[in-house]
OpenMM code with the backbone's topology and positions (N, CA, C; nanometers):
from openmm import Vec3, app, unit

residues = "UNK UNK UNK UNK UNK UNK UNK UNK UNK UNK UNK UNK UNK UNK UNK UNK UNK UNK UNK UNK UNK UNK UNK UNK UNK UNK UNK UNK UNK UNK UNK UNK UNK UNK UNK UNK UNK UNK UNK UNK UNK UNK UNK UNK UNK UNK UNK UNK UNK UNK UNK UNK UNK UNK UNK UNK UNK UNK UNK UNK UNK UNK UNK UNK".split()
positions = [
    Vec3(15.1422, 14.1283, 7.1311),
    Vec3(15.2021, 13.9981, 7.0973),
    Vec3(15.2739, 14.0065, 6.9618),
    Vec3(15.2457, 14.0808, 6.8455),
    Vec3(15.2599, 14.1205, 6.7308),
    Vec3(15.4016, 14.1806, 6.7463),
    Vec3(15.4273, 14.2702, 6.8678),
    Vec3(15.5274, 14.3112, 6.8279),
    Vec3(15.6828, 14.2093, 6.8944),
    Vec3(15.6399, 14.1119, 6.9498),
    Vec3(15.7350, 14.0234, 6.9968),
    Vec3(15.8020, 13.9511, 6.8688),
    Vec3(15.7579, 13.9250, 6.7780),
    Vec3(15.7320, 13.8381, 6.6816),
    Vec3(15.8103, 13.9637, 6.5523),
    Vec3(15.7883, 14.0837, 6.5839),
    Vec3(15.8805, 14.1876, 6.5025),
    Vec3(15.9857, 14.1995, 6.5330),
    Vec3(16.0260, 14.2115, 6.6727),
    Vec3(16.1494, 14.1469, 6.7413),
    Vec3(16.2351, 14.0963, 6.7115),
    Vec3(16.1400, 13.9405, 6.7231),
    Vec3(16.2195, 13.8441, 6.6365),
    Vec3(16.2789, 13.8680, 6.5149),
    Vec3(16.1711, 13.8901, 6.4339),
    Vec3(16.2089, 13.8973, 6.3006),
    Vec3(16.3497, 13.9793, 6.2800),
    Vec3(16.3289, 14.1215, 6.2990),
    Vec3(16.4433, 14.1883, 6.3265),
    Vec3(16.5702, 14.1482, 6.3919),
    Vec3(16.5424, 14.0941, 6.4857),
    Vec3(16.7155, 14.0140, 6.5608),
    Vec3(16.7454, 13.8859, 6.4545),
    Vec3(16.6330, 13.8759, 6.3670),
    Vec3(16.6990, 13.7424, 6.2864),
    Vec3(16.7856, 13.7940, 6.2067),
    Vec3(16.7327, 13.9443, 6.1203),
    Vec3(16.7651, 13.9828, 6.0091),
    Vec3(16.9092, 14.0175, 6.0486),
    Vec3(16.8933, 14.1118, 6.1566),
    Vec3(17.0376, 14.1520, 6.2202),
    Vec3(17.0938, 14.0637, 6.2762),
    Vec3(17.1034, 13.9349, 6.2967),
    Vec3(17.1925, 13.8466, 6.2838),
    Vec3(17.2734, 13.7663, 6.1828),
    Vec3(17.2078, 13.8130, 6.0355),
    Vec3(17.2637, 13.7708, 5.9545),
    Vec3(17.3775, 13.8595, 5.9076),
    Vec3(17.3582, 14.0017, 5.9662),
    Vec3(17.4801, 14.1176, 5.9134),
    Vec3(17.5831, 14.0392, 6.0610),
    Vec3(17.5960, 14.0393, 6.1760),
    Vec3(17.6276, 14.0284, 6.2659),
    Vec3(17.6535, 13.8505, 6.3625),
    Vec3(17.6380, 13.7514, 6.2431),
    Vec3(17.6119, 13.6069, 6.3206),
    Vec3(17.7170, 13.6032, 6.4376),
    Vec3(17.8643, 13.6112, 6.4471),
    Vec3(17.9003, 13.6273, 6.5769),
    Vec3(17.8391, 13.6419, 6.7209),
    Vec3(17.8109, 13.7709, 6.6979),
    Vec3(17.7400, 13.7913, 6.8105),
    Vec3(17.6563, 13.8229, 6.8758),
    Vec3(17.5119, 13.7847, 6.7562),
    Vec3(17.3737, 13.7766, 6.7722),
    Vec3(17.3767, 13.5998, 6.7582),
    Vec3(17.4020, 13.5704, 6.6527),
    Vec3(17.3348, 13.4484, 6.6684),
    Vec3(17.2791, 13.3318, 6.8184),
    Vec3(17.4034, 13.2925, 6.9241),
    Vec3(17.3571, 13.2482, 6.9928),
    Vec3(17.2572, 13.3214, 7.1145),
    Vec3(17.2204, 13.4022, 7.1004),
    Vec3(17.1652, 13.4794, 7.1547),
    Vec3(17.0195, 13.5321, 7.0838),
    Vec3(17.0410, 13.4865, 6.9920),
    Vec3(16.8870, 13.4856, 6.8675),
    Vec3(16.8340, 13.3472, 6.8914),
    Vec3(16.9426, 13.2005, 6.8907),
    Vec3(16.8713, 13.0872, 6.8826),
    Vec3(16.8446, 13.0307, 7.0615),
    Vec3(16.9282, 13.1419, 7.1391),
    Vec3(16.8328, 13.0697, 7.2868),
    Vec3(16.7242, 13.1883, 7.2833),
    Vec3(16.6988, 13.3205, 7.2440),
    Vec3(16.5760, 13.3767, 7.2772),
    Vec3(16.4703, 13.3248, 7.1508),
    Vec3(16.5069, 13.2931, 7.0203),
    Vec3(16.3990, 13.1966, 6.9720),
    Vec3(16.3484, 13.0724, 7.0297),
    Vec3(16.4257, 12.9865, 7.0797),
    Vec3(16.3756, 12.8612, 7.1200),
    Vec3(16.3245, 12.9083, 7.2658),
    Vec3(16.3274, 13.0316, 7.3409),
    Vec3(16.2506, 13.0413, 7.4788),
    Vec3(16.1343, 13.0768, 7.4387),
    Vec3(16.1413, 13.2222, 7.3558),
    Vec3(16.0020, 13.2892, 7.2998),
    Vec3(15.9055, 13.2140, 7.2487),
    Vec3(15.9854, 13.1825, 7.1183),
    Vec3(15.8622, 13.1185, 7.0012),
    Vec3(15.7588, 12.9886, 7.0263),
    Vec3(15.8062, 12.8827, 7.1474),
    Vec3(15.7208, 12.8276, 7.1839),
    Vec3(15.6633, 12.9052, 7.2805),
    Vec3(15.6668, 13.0245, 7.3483),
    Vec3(15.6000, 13.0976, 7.4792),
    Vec3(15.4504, 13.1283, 7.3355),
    Vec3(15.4854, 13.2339, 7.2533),
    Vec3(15.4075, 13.2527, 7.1568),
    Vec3(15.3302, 13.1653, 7.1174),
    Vec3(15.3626, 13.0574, 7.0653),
    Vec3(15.2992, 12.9466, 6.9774),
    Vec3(15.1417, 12.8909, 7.0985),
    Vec3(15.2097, 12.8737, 7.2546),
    Vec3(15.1123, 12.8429, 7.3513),
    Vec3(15.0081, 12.9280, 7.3876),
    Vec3(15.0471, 13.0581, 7.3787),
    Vec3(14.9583, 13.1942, 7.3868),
    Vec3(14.8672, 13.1747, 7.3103),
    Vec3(14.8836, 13.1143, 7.2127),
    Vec3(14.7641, 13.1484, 7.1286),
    Vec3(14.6157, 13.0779, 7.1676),
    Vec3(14.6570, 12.9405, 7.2741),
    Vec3(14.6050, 12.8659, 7.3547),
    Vec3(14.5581, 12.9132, 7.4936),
    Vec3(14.6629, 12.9757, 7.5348),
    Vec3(14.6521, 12.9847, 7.7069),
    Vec3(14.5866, 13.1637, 7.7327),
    Vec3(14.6015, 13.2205, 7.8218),
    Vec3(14.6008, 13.3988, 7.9142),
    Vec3(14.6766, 13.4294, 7.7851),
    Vec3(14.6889, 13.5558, 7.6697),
    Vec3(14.7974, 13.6383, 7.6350),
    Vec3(14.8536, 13.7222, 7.7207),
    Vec3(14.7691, 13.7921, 7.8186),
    Vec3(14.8180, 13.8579, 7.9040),
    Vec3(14.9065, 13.8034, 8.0395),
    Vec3(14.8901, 13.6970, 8.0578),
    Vec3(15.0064, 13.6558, 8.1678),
    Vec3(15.1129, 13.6070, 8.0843),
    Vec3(15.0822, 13.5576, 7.9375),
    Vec3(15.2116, 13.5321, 7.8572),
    Vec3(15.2980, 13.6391, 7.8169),
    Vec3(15.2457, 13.7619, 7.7905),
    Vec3(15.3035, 13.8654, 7.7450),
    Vec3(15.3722, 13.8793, 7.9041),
    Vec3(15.3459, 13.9159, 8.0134),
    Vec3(15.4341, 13.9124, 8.1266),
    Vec3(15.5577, 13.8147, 8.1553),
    Vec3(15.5211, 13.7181, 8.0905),
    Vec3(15.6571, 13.6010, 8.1150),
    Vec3(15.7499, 13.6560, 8.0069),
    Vec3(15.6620, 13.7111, 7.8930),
    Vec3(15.7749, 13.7135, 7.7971),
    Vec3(15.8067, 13.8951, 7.7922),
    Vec3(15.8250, 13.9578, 7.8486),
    Vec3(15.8446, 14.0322, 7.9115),
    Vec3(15.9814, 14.0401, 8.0134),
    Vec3(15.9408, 13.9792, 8.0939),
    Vec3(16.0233, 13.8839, 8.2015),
    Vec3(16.1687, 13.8500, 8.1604),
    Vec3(16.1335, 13.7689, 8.0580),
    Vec3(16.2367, 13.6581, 7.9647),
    Vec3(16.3062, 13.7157, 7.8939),
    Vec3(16.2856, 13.8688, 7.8087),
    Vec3(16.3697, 13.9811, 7.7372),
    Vec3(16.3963, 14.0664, 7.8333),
    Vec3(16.3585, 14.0905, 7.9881),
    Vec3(16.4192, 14.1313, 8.0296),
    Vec3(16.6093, 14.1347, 8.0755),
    Vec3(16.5082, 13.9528, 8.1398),
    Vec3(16.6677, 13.8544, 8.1996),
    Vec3(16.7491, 13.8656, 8.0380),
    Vec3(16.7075, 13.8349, 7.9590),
    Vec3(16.8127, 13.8512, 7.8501),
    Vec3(16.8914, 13.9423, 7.8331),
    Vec3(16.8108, 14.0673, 7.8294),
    Vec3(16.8986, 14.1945, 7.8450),
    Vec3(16.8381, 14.2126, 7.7424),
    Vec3(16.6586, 14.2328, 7.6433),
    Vec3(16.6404, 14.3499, 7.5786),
    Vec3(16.5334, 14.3946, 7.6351),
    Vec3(16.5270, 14.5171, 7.7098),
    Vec3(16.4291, 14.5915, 7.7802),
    Vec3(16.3100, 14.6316, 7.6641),
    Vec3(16.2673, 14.6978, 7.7087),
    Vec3(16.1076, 14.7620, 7.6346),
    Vec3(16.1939, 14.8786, 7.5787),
    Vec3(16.1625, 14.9402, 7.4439),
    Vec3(16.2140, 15.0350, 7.4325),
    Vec3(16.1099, 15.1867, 7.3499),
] * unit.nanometer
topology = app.Topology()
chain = topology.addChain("A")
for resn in residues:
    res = topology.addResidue(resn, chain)
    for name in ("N", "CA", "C"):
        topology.addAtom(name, app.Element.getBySymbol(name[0]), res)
């Protein structure tokens, strides 16, 4: 879960060299993720980590 959240962080940072053409693509995978995260901490991590999984897939950032 830790490293979703490094992710983030990182696509934020590199959106500030790059806002063109990270940004909208930083603020729809923040506003999908960060509440997926925020509920995890509540709900399964492990079926959340699969949705969000899922959700960087359809985006287009695979596991790397």
């Amino acid at each position: 879960l830790v490293r979703y959240n490094i992710i983030i962080i990182r696509m934020y940072i590199f959106s500030k060299d790059s806002p063109s053409l990270i940004s909208p693509v930083l603020v729809t995978t923040k506003s999908i993720i960060l509440p997926i995260i925020t509920v995890s901490v509540i709900l399964d991590i492990r079926k959340i980590q699969a949705v969000i999984i899922k959700i960087m897939k359809i985006i287009g950032f695979e596991n790397r």
